[in-house]
VOGU-3710 file (C-alpha; in Angstrom, 3 decimals, decimal comma):
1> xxxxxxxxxx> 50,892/66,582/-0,251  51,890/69,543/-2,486  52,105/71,809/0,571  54,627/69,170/2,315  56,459/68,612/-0,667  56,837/72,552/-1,237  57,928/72,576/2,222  60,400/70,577/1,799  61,896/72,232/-1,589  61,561/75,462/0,169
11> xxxxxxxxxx> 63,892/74,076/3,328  66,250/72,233/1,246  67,063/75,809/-1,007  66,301/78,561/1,853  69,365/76,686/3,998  71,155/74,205/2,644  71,809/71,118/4,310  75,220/71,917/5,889  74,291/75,084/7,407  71,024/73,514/8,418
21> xxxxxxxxxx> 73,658/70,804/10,463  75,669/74,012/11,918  72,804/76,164/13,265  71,604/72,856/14,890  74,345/71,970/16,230  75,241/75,319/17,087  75,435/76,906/20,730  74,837/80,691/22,436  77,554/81,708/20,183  75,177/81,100/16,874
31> xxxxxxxxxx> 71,493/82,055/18,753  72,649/84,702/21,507  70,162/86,310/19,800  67,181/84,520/20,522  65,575/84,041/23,703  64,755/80,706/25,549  61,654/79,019/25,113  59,936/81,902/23,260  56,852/81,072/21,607  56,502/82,145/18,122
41> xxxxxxxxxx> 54,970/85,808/17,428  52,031/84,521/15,940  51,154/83,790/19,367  49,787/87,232/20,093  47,178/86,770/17,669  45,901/84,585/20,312  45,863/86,383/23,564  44,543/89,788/24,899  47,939/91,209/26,310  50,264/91,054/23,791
51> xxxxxxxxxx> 54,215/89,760/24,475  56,987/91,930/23,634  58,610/90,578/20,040  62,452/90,038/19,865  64,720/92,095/17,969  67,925/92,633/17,227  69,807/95,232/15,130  73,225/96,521/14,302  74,570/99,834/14,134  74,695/101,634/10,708
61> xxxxxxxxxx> 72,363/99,173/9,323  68,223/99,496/8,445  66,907/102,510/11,426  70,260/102,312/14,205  72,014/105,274/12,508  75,436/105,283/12,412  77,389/108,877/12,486  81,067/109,418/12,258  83,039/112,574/12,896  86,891/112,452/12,934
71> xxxxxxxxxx> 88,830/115,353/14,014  92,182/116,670/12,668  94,259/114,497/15,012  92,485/111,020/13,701  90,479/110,502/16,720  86,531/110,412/15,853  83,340/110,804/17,673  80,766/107,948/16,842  77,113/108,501/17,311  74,555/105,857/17,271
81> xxxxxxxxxx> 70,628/106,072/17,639  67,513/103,476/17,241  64,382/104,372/17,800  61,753/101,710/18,293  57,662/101,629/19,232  57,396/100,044/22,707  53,599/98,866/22,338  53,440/95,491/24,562  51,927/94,578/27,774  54,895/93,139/29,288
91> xxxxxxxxxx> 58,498/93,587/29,531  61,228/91,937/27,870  63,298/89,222/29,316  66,966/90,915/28,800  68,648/93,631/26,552  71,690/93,580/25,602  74,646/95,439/24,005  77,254/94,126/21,992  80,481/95,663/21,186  82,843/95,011/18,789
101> xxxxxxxxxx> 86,131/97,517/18,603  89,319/97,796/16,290  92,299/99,662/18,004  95,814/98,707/19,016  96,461/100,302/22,545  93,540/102,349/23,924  90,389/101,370/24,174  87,239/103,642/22,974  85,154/104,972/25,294  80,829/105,033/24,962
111> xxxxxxxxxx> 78,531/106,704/26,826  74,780/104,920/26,415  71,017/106,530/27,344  67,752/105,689/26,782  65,681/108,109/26,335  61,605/106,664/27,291  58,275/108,241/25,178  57,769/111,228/28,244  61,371/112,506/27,586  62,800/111,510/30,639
121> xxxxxxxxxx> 66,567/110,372/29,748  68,182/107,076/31,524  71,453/106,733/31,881  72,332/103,327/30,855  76,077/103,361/31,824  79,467/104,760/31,021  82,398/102,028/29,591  85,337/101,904/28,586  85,614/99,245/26,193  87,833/95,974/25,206
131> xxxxxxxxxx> 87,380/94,835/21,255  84,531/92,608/22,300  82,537/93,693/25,051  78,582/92,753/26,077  77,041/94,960/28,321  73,593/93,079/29,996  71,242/95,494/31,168  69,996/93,103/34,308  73,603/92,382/35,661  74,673/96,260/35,510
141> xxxxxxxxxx> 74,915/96,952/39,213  75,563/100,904/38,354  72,218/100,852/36,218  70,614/98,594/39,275  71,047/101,705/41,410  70,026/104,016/39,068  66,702/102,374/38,159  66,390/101,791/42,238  66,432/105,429/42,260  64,109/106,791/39,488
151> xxxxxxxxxx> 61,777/104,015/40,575  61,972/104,568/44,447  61,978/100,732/44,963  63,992/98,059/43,780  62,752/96,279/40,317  64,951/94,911/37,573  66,923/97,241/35,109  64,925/96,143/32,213  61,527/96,325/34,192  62,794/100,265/34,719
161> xxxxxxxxxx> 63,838/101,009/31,327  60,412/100,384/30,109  58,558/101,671/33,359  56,663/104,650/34,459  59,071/106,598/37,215  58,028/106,017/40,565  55,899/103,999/39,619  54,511/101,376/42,056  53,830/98,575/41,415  55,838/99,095/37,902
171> xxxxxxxxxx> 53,714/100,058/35,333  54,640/99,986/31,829  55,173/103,037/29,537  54,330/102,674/25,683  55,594/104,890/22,941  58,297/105,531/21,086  62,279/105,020/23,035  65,544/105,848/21,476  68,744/104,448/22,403  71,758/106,907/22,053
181> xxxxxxxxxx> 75,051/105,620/22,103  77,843/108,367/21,916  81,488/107,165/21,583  84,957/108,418/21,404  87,814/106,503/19,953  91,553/107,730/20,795  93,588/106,380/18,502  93,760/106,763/14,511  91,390/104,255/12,383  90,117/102,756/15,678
191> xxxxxxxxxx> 86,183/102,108/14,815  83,149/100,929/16,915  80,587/98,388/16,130  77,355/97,965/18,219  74,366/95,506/17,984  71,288/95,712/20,464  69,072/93,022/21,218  66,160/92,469/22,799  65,511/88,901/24,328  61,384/89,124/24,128
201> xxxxxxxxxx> 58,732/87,069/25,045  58,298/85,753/21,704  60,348/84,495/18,852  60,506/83,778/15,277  57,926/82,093/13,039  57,975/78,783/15,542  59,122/79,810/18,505  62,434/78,542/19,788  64,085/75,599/22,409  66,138/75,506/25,442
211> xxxxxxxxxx> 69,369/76,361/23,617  67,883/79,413/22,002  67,495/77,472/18,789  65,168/78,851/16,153  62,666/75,758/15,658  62,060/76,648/12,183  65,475/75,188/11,007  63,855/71,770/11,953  60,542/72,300/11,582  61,065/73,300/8,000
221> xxxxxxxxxx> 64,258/70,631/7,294  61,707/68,064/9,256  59,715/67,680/6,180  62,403/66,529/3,796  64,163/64,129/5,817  60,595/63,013/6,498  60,031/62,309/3,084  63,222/60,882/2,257  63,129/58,525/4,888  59,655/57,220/4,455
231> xxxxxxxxxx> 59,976/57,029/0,627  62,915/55,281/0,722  62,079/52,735/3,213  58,554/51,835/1,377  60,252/52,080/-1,383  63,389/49,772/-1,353  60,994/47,317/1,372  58,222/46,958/-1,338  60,461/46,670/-4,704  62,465/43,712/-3,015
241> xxxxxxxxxx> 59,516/42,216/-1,340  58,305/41,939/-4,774  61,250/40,513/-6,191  62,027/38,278/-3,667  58,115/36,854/-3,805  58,699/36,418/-7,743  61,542/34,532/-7,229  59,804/32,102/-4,788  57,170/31,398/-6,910  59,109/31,040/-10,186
251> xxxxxxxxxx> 61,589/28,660/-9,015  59,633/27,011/-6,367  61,014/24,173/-4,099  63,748/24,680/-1,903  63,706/28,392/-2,678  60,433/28,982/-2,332  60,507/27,159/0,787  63,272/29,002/2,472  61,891/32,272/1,456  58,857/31,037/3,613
261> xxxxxxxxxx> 60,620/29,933/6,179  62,692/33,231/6,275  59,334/35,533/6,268  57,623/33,107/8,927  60,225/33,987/11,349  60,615/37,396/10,575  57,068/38,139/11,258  57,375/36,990/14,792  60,254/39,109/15,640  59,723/41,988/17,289
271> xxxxxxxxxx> 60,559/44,765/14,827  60,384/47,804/17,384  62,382/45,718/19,881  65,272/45,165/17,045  65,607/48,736/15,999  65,705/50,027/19,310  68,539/47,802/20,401  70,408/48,851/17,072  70,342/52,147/17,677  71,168/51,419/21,337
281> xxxxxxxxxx> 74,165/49,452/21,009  75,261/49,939/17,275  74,774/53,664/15,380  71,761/56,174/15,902  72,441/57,291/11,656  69,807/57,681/9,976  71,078/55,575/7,399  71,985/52,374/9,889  68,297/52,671/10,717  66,756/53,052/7,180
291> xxxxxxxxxx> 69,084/50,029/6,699  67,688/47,619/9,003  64,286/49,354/8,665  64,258/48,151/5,053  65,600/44,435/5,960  63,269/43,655/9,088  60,157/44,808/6,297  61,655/42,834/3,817  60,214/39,470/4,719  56,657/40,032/6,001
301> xxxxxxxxxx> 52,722/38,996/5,315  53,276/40,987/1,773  55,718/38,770/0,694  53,366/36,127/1,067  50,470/38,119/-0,837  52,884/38,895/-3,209  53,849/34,970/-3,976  49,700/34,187/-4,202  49,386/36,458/-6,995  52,854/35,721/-8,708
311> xxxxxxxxxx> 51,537/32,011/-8,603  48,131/32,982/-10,811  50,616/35,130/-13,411  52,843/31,779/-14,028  50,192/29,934/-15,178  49,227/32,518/-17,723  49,116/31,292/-21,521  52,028/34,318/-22,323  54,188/32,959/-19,564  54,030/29,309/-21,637
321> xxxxxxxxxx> 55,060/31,072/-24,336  57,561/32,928/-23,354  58,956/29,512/-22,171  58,681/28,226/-25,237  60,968/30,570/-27,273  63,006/30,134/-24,603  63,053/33,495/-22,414  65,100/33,173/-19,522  64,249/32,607/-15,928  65,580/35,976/-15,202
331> xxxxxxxxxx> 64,147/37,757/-18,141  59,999/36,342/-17,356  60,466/37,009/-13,517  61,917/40,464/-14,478  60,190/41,676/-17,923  56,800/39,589/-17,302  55,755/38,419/-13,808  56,719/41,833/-11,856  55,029/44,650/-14,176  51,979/42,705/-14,217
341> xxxxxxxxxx> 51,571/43,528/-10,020  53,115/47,015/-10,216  49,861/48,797/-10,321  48,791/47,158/-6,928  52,393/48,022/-5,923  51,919/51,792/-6,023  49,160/52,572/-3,862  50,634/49,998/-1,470  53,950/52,055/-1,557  52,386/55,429/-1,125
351> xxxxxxxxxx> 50,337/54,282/1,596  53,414/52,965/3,216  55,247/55,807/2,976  53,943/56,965/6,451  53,889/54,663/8,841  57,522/54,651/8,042  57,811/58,423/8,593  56,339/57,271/12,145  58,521/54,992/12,980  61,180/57,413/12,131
361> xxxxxxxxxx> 59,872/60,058/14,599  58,804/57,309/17,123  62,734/55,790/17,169  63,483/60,185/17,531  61,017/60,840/20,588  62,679/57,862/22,445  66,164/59,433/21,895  67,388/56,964/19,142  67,084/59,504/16,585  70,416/60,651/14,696
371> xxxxxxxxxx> 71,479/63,474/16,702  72,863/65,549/14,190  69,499/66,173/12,044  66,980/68,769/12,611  63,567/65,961/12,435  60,495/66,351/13,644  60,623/63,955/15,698  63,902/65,428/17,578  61,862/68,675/18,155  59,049/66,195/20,233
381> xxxxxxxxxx> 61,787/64,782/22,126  63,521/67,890/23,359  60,203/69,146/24,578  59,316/65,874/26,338  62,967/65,952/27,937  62,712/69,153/29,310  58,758/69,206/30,574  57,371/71,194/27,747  53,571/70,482/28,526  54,300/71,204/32,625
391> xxxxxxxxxx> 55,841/74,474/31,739  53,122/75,276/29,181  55,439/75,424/26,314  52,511/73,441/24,211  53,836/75,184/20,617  57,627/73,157/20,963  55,182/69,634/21,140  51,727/70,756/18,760  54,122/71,749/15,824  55,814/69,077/15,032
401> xxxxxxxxxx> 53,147/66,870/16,001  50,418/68,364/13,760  52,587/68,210/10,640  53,696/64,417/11,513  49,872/64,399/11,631  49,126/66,094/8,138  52,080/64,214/6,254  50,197/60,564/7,730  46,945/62,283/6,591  47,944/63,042/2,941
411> xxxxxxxxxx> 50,021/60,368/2,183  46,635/58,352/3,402  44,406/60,078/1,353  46,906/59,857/-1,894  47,212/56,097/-1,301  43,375/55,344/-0,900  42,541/57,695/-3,925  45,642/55,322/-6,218  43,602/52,501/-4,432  40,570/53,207/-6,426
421> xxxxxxxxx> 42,358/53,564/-9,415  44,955/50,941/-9,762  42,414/48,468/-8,183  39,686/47,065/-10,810  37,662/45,814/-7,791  37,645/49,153/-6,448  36,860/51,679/-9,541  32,910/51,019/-9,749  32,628/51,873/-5,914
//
């Protein structure tokens, strides 16, 4: 419980809930830099070849070295290099290089090699370039024929970047490659800006989805709309269950008998059925569900446990005199009937708490989640949608699951232990 609760403080300060909203809503133009259906890099711990790791850096920042010489007539020569440790026992997916260019008439001009761990130097391509420009290594057709030609066969560009030279079949060359980017701009103040990525084979802390998307935005923002939901729902359905029950069995007679009535009929209807047509035909918020969530739970068998024990209360000796000094009907139900049952009311609550975080999830894996939130149960659905378990993608399904698992767990374990406490019956056993 203090793990899931830390979770969700962690989520709610490391990104706040509006940018939480925009990354998950967000398209290629927000994750270009993450590879599809990459399963997180913890995953190499796990298997004997390990998967190349994405990456991506920008010029002039952490190891890509940025150098600038301008010349007395306000053009400049820009230099870039990265060197990185190629130590994986398969290749990438895609590279890429992205360009981003200030000038007013003429474009700069780049010149791009990577140099692999035996020395031998690739040219990567010559361009001239527009202010935003992405070069993709697999869909160069000048670097297609190049690689064709180092590697006597034809093989992808990436596969020959990172490949022995006539090599056949391909086989991959570890060490240490440098990318060298040399520019030239043409015009005064005109600047270049580079980032290179690497689309790996794995991906962030929890891998990511089908739109690129970094599952740890809703893995970790799962947890407190998780909570919220669940403790709100228990909450608000077992605080007016309990005032609703000490109503019926203060006043008694035609209240108490429509409250009955209500609850007898409500317990037949089919509470899945109803919140599945809501969020069919009426609003998939989160908020319309927690809604009628909270008034389908209202009047159930509780209420009617709730009533048998109000009943014993009222005939106690401090109820009579209350009566007697004339304490209103409002003031016993309110300041002496309810916080006699509140002790059995909290373990009932916390226990509660997940079946409610279920249903949440349950409502989200059959698409009637609210589609603008990050849950848990969102994350399951995706992965069902697009044949995660036929495809083998078993991380976008076990993660979520195993924490909707651990949060039904604890909660559990919290409410039994309260169980024992609050409960008299209970507290010699």
């Amino acid at each position: 419980m203090l793990l899931l609760i830390a979770l969700a403080v962690f989520a709610m300060i490391k990104i706040p809930y509006s940018e939480a909203i925009r990354l998950w809503r967000g398209g290629e133009d927000v994750w270009y830099q993450n590879p599809k259906n990459a399963p997180p890099i913890w995953f190499n711990w796990f298997t004997k070849e390990k998967l190349p790791e994405s990456f991506a850096v920008k010029g002039g920042e952490n190891e890509f070295t940025k150098q600038v010489t301008v010349r007395e007539d306000g053009t400049a020569a820009i230099d870039f290099s990265y060197s990185f440790d190629f130590q994986y026992d398969d290749y990438p997916q895609e590279l890429f290089l992205y360009f981003d260019t200030t000038y007013v008439t003429k474009g700069p001009f780049v010149s791009v090699t990577m140099i692999q761990p035996d020395g031998t130097e690739l040219k990567i391509g010559d361009y001239g370039l527009n202010k935003k420009q992405t070069i993709r290594f697999s869909q160069d057709e000048r670097l297609q024929k190049r690689v064709n030609r180092i590697m006597k066969a034809e093989v992808n560009p990436v596969v020959g970047v990172f490949s022995v030279p006539e090599s056949t079949p391909p086989v991959i060359q570890k060490g240490i490659y440098t990318l060298k980017i040399q520019g030239t701009t043409f015009e005064k103040d005109s600047d270049i800006n580079v980032q290179f990525v690497s689309h790996g084979l794995v991906a962030g802390l929890f891998g990511t989805d089908h739109y690129r998307r970094d599952l740890t935005v809703a893995i970790l923002w799962g947890a407190p709309i998780a909570l919220a939901f669940g403790l709100l729902a228990a909450l608000g359905t077992n605080v007016l269950t309990m005032i609703i029950a000490a109503i019926g069995a203060w006043f008694g007679g035609w209240v108490d008998e429509l409250i009955q009535r209500i609850t007898e009929i409500n317990i037949v209807l089919p509470f899945l059925s109803i919140l599945i047509m809501v969020g069919a035909f009426y609003s998939r918020s989160i908020w319309v569900i927690l809604g009628a969530t909270i008034a389908l739970s209202i009047f159930t068998g509780t209420i009617k446990t709730d009533r048998a024990i109000f009943l014993q209360v009222k005939e106690s000796t401090y109820i009579e005199a209350a009566r007697a000094y004339g304490a209103s009907d409002m003031r016993i139900i309110f300041r002496y009937l309810i916080p006699r049952i509140i002790p059995l009311l909290i373990p009932a609550l916390v226990s509660a708490v997940p079946s409610y975080v279920f249903l949440e999830a349950s409502l989200a894996v059959l698409g009637l989640g609210d589609p603008t939130l990050p849950t848990w149960g969102k994350i399951i659905n995706d992965a069902d949608t697009n044949g995660a378990l036929y495809k083998g993608f078993y991380y976008w399904i076990l993660e979520p699951a195993i924490l909707l698992m651990f949060t039904g767990l604890g909660f559990a374990m919290l409410g039994f232990a309260l169980d024992r406490i609050f409960n008299p019956r209970l507290r010699g056993m």
